[in-house]
N, CA, C and O atoms as a GROMACS GRO file, in nm:
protein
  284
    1UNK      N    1   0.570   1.918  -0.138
    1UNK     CA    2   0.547   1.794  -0.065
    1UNK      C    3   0.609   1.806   0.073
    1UNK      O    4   0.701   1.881   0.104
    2UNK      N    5   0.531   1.702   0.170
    2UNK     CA    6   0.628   1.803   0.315
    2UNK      C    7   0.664   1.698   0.346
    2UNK      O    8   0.614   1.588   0.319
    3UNK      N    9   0.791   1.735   0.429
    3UNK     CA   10   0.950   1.611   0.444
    3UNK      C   11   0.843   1.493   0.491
    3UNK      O   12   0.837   1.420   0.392
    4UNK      N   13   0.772   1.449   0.573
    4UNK     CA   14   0.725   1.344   0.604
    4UNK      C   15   0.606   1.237   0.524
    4UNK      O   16   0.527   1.153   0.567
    5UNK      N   17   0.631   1.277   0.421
    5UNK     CA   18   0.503   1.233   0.291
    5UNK      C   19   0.648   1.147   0.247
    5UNK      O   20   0.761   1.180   0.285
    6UNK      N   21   0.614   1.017   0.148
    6UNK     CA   22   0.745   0.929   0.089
    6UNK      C   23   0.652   0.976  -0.066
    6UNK      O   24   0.534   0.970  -0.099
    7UNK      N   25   0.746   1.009  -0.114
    7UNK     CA   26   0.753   0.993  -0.303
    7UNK      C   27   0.707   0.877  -0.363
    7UNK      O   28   0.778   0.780  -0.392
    8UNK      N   29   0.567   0.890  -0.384
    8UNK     CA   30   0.481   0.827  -0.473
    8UNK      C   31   0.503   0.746  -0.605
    8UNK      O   32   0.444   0.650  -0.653
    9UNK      N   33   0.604   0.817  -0.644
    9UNK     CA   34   0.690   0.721  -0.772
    9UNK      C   35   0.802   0.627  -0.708
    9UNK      O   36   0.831   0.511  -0.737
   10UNK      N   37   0.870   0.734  -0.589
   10UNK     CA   38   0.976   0.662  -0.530
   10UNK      C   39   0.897   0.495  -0.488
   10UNK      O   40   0.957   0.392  -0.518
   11UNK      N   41   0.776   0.490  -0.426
   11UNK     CA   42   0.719   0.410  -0.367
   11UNK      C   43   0.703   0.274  -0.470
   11UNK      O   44   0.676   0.158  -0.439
   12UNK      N   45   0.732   0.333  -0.602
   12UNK     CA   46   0.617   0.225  -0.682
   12UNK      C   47   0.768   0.128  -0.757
   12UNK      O   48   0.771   0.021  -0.817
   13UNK      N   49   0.858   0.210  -0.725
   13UNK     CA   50   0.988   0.119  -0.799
   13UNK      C   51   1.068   0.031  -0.657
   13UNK      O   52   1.111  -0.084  -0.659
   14UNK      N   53   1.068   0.094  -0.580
   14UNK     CA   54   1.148   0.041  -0.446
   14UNK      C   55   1.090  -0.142  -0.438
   14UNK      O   56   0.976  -0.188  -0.441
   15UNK      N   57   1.193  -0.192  -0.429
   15UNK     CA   58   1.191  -0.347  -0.347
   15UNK      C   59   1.254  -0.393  -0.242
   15UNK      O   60   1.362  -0.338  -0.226
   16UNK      N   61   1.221  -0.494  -0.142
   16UNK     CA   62   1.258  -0.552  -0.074
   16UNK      C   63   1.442  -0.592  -0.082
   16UNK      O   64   1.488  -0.682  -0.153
   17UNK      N   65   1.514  -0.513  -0.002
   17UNK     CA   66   1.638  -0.514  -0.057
   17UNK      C   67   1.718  -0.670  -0.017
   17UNK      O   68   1.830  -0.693  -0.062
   18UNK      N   69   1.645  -0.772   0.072
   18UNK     CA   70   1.697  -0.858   0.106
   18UNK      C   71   1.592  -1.002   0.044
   18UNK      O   72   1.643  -1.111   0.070
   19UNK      N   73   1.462  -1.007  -0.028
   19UNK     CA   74   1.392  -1.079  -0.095
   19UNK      C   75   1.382  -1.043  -0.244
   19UNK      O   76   1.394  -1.125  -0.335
   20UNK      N   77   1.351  -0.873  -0.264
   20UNK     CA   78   1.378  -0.868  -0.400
   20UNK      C   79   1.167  -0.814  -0.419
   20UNK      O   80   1.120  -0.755  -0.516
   21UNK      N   81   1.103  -0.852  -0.317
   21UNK     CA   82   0.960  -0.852  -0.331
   21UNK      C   83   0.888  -0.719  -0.331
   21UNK      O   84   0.970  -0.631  -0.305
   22UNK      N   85   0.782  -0.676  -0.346
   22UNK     CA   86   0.750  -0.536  -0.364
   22UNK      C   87   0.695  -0.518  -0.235
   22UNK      O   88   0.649  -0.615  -0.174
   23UNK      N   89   0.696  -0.400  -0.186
   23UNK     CA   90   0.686  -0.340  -0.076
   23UNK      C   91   0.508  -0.314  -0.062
   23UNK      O   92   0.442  -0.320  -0.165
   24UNK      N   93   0.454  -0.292   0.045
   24UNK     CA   94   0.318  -0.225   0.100
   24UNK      C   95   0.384  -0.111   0.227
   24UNK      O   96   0.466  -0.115   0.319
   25UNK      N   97   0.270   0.008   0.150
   25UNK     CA   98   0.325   0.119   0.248
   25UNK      C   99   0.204   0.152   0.340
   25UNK      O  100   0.086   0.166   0.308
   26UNK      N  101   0.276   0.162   0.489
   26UNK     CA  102   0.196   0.222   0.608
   26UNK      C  103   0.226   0.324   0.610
   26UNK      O  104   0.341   0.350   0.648
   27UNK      N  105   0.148   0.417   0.574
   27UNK     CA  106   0.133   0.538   0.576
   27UNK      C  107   0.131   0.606   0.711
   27UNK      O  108   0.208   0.700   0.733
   28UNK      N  109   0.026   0.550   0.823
   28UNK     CA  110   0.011   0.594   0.955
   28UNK      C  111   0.149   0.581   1.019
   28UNK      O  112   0.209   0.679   1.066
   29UNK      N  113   0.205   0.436   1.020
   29UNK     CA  114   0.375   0.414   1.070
   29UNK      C  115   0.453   0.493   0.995
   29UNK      O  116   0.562   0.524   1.044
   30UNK      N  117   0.426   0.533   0.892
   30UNK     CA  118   0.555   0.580   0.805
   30UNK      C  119   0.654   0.434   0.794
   30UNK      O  120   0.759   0.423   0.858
   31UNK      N  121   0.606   0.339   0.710
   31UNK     CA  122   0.718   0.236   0.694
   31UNK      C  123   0.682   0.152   0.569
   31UNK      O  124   0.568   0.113   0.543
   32UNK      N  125   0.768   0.136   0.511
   32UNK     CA  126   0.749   0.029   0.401
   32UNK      C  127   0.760  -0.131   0.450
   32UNK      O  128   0.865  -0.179   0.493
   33UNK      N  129   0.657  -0.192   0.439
   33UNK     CA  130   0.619  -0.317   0.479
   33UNK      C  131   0.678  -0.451   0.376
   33UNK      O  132   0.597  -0.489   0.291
   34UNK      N  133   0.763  -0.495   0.380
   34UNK     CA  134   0.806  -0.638   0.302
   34UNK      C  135   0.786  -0.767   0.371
   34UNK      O  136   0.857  -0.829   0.450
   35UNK      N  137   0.631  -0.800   0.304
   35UNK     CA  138   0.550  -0.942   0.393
   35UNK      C  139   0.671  -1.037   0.366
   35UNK      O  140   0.687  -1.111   0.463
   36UNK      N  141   0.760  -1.059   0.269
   36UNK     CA  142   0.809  -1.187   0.236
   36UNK      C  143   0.922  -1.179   0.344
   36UNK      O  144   0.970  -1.280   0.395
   37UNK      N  145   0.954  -1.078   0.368
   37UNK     CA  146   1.084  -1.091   0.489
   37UNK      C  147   1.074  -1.031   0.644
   37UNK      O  148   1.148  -1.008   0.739
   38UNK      N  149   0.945  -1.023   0.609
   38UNK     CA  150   0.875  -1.011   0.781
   38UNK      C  151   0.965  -0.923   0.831
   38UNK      O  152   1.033  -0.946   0.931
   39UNK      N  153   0.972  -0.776   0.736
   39UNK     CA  154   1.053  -0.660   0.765
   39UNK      C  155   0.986  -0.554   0.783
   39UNK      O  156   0.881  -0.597   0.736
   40UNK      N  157   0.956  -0.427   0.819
   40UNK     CA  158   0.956  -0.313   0.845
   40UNK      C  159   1.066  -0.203   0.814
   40UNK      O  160   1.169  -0.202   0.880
   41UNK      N  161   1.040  -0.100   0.702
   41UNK     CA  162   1.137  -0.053   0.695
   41UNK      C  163   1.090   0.120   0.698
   41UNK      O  164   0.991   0.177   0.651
   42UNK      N  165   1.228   0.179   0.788
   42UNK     CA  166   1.140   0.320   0.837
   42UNK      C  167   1.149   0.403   0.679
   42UNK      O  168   1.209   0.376   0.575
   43UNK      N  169   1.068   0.504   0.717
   43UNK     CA  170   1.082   0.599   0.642
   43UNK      C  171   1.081   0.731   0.723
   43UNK      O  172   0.987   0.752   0.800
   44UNK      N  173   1.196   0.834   0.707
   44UNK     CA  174   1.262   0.960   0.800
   44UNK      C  175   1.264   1.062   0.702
   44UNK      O  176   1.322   1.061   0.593
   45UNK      N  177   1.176   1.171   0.765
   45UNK     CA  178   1.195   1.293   0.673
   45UNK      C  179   1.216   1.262   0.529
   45UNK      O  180   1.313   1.299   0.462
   46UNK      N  181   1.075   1.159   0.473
   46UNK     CA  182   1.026   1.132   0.364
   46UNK      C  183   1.117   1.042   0.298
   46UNK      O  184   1.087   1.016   0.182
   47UNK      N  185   1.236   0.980   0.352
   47UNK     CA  186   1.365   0.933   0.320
   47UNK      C  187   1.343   0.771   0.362
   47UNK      O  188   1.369   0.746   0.479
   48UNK      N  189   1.296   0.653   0.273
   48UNK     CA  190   1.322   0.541   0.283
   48UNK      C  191   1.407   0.441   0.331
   48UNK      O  192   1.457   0.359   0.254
   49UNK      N  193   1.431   0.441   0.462
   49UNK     CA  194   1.566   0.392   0.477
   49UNK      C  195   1.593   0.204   0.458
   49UNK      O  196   1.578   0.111   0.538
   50UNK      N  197   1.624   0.207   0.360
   50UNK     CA  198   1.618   0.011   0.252
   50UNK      C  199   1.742  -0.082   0.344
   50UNK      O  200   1.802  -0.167   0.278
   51UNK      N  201   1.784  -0.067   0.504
   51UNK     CA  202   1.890  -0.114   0.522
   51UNK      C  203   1.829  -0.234   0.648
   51UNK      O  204   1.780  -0.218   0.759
   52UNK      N  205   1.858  -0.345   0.574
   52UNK     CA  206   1.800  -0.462   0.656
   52UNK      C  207   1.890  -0.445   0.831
   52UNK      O  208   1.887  -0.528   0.921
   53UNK      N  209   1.938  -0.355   0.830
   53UNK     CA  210   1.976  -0.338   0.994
   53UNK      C  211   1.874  -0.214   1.036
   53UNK      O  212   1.802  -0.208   1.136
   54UNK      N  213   1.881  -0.167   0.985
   54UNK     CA  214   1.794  -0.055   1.042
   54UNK      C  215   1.594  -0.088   1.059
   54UNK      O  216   1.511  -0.022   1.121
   55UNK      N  217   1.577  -0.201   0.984
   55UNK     CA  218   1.445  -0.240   0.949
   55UNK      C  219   1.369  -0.346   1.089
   55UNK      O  220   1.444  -0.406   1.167
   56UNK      N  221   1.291  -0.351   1.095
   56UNK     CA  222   1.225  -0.358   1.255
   56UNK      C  223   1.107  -0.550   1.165
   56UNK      O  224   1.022  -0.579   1.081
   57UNK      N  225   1.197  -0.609   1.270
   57UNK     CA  226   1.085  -0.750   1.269
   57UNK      C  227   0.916  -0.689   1.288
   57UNK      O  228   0.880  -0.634   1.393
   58UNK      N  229   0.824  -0.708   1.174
   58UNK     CA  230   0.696  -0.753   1.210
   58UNK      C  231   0.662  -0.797   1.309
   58UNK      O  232   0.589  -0.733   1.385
   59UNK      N  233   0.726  -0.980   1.350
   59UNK     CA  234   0.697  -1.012   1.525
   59UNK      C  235   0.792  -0.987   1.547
   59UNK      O  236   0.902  -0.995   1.493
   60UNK      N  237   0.745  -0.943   1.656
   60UNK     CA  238   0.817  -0.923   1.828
   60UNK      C  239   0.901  -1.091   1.906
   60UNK      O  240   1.001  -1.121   1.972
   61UNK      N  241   0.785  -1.157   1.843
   61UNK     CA  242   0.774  -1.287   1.923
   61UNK      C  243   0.847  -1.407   1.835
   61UNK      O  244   0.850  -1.438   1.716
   62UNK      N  245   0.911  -1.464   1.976
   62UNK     CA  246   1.043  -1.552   1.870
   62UNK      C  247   0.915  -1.653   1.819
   62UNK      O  248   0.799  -1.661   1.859
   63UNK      N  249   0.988  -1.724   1.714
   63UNK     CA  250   0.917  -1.819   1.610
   63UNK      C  251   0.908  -1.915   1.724
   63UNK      O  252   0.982  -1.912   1.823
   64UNK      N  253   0.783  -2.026   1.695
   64UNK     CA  254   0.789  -2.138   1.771
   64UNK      C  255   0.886  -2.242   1.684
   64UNK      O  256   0.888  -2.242   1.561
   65UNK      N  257   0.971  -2.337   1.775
   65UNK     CA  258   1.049  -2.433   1.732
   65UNK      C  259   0.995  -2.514   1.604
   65UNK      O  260   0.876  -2.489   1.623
   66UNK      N  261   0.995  -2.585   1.497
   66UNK     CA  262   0.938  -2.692   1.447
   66UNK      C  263   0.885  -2.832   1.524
   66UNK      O  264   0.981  -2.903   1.551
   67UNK      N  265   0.776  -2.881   1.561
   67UNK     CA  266   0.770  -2.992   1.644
   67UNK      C  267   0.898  -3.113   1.617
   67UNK      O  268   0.932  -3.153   1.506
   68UNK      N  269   0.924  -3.132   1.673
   68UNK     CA  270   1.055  -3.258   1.705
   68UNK      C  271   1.188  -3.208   1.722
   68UNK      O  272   1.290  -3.272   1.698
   69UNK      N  273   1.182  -3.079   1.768
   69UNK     CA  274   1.303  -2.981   1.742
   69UNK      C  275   1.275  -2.887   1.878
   69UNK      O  276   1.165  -2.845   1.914
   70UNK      N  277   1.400  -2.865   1.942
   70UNK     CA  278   1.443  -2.812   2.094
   70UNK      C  279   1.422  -2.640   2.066
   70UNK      O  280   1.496  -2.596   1.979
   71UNK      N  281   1.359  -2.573   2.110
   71UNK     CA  282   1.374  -2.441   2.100
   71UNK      C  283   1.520  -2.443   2.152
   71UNK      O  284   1.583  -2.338   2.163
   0.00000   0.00000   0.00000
């Protein structure tokens, strides 16, 4: 298997280390995707890295305020 491929079994047990939710993998990014925490998480020389600091916001773009509420 070559270092930049993620482990196919590894893939199917791994969860969301800060929701608990199951992951979707981007294969093209190399990243494990956790919709429930609007996370991104890399994967390096086939190596999952599960650390909500190291994991990259989905948006870019700050949230809009709730209406009746001051950004």
């Amino acid at each position: 298997m070559p270092p930049t491929t993620a482990d196919p079994k590894l893939l199917e047990v791994l969860v969301c280390p800060l929701t608990k939710a199951t992951l979707r993998y981007d294969a093209e990014a190399q990243e494990l995707i956790s919709d429930a925490a609007q996370l991104a998480f890399p994967i390096r020389d086939g190596i999952p890295i599960m650390l909500v600091d190291e994991a990259r916001p989905l948006s870019d773009e700050p949230k809009p305020a709730p209406p009746g509420q001051l950004p």
